[in-house]
C-alpha positions in Angstrom: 7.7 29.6 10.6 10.0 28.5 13.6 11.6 25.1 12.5 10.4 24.0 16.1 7.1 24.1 14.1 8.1 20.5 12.5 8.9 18.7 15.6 5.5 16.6 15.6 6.8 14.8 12.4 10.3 14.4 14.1 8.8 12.4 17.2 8.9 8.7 17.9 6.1 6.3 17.5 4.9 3.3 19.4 2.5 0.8 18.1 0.5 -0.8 20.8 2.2 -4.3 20.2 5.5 -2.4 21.1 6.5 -1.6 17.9 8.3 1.8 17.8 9.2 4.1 15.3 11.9 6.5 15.1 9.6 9.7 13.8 6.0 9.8 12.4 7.4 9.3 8.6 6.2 6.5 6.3 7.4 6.0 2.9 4.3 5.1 1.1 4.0 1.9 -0.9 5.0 2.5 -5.2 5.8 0.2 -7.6 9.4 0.1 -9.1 9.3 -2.1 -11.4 12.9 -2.9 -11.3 12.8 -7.0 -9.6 13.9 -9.8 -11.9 11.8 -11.8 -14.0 12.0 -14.7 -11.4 10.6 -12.6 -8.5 13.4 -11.8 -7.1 14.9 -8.0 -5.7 17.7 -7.0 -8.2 20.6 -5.0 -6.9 19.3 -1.7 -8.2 15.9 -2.0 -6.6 17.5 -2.8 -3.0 19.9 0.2 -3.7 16.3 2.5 -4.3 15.6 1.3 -0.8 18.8 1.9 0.9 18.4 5.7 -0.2 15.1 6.1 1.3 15.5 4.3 4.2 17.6 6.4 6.4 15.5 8.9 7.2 11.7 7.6 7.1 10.6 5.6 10.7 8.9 3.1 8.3 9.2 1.8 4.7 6.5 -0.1 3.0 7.7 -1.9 0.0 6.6 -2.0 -3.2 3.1 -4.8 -3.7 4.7 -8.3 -3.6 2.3 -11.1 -5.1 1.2 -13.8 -3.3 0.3 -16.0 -6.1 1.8 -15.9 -9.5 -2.2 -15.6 -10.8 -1.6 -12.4 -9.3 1.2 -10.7 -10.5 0.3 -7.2 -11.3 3.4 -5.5 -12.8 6.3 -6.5 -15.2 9.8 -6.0 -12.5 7.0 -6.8 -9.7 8.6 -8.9 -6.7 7.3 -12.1 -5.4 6.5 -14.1 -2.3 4.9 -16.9 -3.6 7.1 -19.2 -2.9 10.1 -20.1 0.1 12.5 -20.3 -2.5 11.9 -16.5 -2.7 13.2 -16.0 1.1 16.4 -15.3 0.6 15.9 -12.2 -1.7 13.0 -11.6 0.8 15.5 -11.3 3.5 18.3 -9.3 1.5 15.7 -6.4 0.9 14.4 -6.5 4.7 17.6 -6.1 6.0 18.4 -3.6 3.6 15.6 -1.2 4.8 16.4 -2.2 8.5 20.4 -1.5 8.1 19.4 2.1 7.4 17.3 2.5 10.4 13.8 2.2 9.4 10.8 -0.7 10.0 10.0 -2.7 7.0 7.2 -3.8 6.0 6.2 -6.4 3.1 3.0 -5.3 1.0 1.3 -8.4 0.4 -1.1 -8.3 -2.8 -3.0 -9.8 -5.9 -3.9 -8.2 -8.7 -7.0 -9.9 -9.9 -8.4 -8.4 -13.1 -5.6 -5.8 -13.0 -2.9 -8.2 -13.7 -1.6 -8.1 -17.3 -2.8 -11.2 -18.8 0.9 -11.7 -20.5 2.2 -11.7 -16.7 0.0 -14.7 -16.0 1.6 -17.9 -16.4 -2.0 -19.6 -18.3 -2.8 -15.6 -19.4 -6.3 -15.5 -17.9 -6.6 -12.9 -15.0 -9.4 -14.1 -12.6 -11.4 -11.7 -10.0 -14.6 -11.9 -7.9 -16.6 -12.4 -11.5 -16.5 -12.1 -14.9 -16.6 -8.2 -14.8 -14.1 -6.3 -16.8 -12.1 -2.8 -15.6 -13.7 -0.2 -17.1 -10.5 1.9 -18.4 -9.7 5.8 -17.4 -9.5 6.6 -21.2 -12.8 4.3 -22.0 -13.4 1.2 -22.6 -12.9 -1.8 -20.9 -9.9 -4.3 -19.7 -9.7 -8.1 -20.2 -12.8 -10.2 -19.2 -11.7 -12.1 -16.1 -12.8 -15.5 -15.5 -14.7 -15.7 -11.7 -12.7 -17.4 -9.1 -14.0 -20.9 -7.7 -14.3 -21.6 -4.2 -11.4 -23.8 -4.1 -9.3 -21.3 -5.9 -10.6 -18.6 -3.2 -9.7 -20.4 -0.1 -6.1 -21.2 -2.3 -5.5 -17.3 -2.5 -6.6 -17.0 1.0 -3.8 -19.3 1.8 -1.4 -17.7 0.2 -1.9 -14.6 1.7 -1.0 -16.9 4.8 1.8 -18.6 3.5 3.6 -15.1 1.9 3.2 -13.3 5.9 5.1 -16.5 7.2 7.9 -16.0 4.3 7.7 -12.3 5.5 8.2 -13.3 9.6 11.0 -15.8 8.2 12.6 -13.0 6.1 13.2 -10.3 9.3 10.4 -8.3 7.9 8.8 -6.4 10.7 5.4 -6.3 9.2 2.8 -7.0 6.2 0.4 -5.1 4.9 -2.7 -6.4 3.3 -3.6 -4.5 0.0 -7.2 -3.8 0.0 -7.0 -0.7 -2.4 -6.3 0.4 -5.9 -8.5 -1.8 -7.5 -7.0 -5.0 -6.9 -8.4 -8.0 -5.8 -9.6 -7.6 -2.4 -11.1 -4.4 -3.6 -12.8 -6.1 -6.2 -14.5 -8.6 -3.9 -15.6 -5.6 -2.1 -17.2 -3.7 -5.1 -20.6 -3.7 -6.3 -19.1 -3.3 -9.9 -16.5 -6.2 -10.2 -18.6 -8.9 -7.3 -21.7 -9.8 -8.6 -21.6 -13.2 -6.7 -24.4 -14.9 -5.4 -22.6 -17.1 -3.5 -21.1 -16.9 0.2 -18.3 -14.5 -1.5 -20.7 -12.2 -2.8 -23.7 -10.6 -2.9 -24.7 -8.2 0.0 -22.7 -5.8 1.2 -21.8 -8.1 4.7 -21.3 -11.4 1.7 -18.5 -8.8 -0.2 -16.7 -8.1 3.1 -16.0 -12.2 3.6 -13.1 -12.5 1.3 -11.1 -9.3 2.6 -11.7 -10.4 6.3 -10.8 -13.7 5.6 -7.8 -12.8 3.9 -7.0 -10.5 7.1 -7.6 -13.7 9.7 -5.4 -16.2 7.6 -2.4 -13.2 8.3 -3.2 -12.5 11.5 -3.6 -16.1 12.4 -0.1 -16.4 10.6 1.5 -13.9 12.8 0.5 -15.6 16.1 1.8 -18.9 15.0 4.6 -17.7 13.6 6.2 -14.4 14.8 8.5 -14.4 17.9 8.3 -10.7 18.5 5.8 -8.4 17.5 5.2 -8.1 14.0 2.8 -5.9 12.6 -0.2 -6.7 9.9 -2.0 -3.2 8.3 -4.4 -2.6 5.9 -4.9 -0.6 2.8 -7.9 0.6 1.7 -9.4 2.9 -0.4 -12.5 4.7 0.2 -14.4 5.0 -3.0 -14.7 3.9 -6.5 -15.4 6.1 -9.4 -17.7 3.4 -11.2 -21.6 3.1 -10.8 -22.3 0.8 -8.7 -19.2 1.5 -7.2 -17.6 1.6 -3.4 -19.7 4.6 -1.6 -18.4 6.2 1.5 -20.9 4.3 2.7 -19.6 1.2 2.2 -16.5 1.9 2.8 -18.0 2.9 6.7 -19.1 -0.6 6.8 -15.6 -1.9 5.8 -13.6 0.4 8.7 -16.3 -1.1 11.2 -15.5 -4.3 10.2 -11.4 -3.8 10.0 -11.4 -2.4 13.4 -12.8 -4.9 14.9 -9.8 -7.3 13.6 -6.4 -7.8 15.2 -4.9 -4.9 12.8 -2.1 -2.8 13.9 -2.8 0.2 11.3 -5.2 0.7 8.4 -3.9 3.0 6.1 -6.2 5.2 3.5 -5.1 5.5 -0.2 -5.7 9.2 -1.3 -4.2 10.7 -4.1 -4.8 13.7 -2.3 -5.0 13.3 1.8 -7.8 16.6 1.8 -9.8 14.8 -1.0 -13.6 15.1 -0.5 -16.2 12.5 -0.6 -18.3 11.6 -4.0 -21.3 10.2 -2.8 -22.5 7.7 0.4 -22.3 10.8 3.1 -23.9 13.7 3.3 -21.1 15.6 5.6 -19.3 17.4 3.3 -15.9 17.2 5.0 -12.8 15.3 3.4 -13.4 12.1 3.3 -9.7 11.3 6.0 -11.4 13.4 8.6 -14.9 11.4 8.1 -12.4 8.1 8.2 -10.8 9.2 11.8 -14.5 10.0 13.0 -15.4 6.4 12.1 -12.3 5.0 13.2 -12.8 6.6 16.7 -9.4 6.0 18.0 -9.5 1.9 18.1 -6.8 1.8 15.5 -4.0 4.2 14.0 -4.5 5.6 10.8 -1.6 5.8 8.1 -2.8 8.8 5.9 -0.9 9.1 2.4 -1.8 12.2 -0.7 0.2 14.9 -2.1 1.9 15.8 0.8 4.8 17.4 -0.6 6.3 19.9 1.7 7.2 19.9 5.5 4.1 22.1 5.9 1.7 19.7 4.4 2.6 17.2 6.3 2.6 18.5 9.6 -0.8 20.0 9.1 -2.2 16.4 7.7 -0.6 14.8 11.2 -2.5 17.3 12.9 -5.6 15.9 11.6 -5.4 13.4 13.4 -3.7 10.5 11.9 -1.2 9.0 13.7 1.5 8.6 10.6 1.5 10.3 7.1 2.9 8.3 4.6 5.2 9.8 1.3 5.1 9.0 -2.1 6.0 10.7 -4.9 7.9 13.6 -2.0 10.0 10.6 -1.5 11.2 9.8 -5.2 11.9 13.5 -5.5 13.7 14.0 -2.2 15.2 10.8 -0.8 16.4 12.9 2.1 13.0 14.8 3.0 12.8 13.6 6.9 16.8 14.6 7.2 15.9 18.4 5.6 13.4 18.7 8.0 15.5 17.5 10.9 18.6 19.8 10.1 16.1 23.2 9.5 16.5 22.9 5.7 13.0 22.6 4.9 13.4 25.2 2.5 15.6 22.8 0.3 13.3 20.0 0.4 13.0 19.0 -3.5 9.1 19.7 -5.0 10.2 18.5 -8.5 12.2 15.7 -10.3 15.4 17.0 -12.0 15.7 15.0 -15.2 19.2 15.1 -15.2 19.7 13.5 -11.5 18.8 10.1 -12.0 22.0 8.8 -10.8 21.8 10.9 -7.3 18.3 9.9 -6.8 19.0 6.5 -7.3 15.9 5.8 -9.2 15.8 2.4 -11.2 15.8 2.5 -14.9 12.0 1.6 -15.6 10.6 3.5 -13.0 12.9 6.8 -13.8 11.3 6.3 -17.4 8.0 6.0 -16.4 8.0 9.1 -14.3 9.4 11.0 -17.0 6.5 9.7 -19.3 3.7 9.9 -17.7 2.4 13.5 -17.8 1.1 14.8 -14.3 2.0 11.8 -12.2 5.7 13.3 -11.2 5.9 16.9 -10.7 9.3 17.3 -13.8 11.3 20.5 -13.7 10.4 22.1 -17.4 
């Protein structure tokens, strides 16, 4: 295959509020684990940037918490509060000194935080519906959210995309997947609200779409240049009742309608196919562009390891694809494709190059641990 072949993924992009990338790349959002205690970016974590930032047109940081009710990881990163700017501002202009757009995941865990994380150790969600966990069983019971404690979140959501435009970030990016909290307003299984915030399907949609108003309506009071606000989603739950395809139809008509610059679809796999809520059996991304229709780009993200993968997920239609995992492996994955190298481009972790990967202590342990997530050389 003629290296010619790759070009697509090589070529600039420009947002419609003038926003332009360098190439069609994305490094996907992943959890490092590697900030301080205090919420702010250690040195090793901003060096972790710095090595994937060179090639990629865009990097989307790690989830940052908005609230400290929401912290979700231990070494998590926080924009809760404007004393938190300045190592908001380090990392942003670490990303943008290497040539790439960056942009500030904003997030809460709800019943997914670790209740030792929490300063009162009581994770709160939609209700007082427990995780039901991979291996069985079920996580901590989390106490339902109040109405004054909803439209606090909501502000904080606000407040973290000003800290973000204050910062030199370029963008946010509202995370609605991955079972956190604005997913768990959404679902059937953790929102079983009878109030405004819950209920039907159009009464689960009101805390998601007011979260994305409050960060809009922060960007046009605050931003001086274009700044860009995306949203994650993902499109279906495992659990019964869960998210449908359905549903998740209703959610895209909804987010489209909103002044979004992106939405981008969390897929472990990008060619994944639907469970239930649709009766076309295509994967579920190419049912998301259909519904879509064009009225906002689409970020796809999933196991897209080699040059060839990605360039036939681009061709799908989705205007960026996003890396993950190919990026921890191959920090230099754009540049290999770029030079004709694709060849080289890294499809497994050597455990002995920590050091030239630049991987951050916690995380390089994790990935060694944790069967399946990581392809490991044996």
């Amino acid at each position: 295959m003629s290296e010619n072949t790759y070009k697509p993924l090589l070529e600039s992009y420009e947002f419609a509020n003038g926003i332009k990338l360098k190439n069609s790349v994305v490094m996907a959002p992943m959890t490092n684990f590697a900030s301080h205690d205090d919420g702010t970016v250690s040195a090793e974590e901003e060096a972790y940037y710095i090595r994937r930032s060179h090639g990629v047109g865009m990097v989307i940081t790690a989830c940052v918490y908005v609230s400290r009710s929401g912290k979700g990881f231990p070494g998590e990163f926080g924009a809760d509060n404007d004393e938190l700017i300045p190592s908001l501002r380090k990392l942003a202009d670490a990303i943008k000194s290497q040539g790439a757009k960056a942009i500030l995941q904003i997030f809460h865990g709800g019943r997914q935080c670790p209740p030792e994380l929490l300063p009162d150790g009581q994770t709160v969600s939609a209700s007082a519906v427990p995780a039901e966990l991979p291996g069985g069983g079920n996580g901590p019971v989390p106490r339902a959210l109040e109405e004054e404690e909803i439209i606090g979140i909501i502000s904080d959501f606000r407040e973290a995309t000003r800290r973000a435009i204050e910062a030199g970030f370029d963008g946010v990016e509202i995370h609605g997947a991955n079972t956190y909290l604005l997913q768990q307003f959404f679902s059937p299984h953790s929102n079983t609200r009878d109030d405004r915030w819950g209920g039907s399907l159009k009464k689960r949609l009101t805390f998601p779409l007011a979260v994305v108003d409050a960060v809009t309506g922060a960007i046009a009071e605050y931003a001086k240049s274009p700044f860009l606000a995306g949203y994650r989603f993902s499109p279906e739950e495992p659990e019964t009742p869960g998210i449908t395809m359905a549903e998740t139809f209703a959610l895209i008509d909804a987010l489209k309608e909103k002044e979004l610059d992106y939405l981008h679809v969390s897929l472990q796999d990008f060619w994944s196919l639907p469970r239930r809520g649709t009766e076309d059996p295509r994967p579920r991304i190419e049912q998301i562009l259909d519904r879509v229709a064009g009225k906002v780009p689409v970020i796809g993200v999933g196991s897209l390891y080699t040059a060839k993968d990605a360039l036939k997920a681009l061709q799908s239609g989705v205007a960026l694809v996003a890396l993950g995992r190919p990026l921890l492996m191959e920090p230099d994955w754009v540049q290999k494709v770029a030079e004709g190298q694709t060849g080289e481009i890294a499809t497994e972790i050597d455990p002995s190059s920590q050091a030239d990967l630049v991987i951050p202590d916690y995380l390089w342990t994790a990935i060694l641990n944790t069967p399946g997530w990581v392809p490991v050389k044996g």
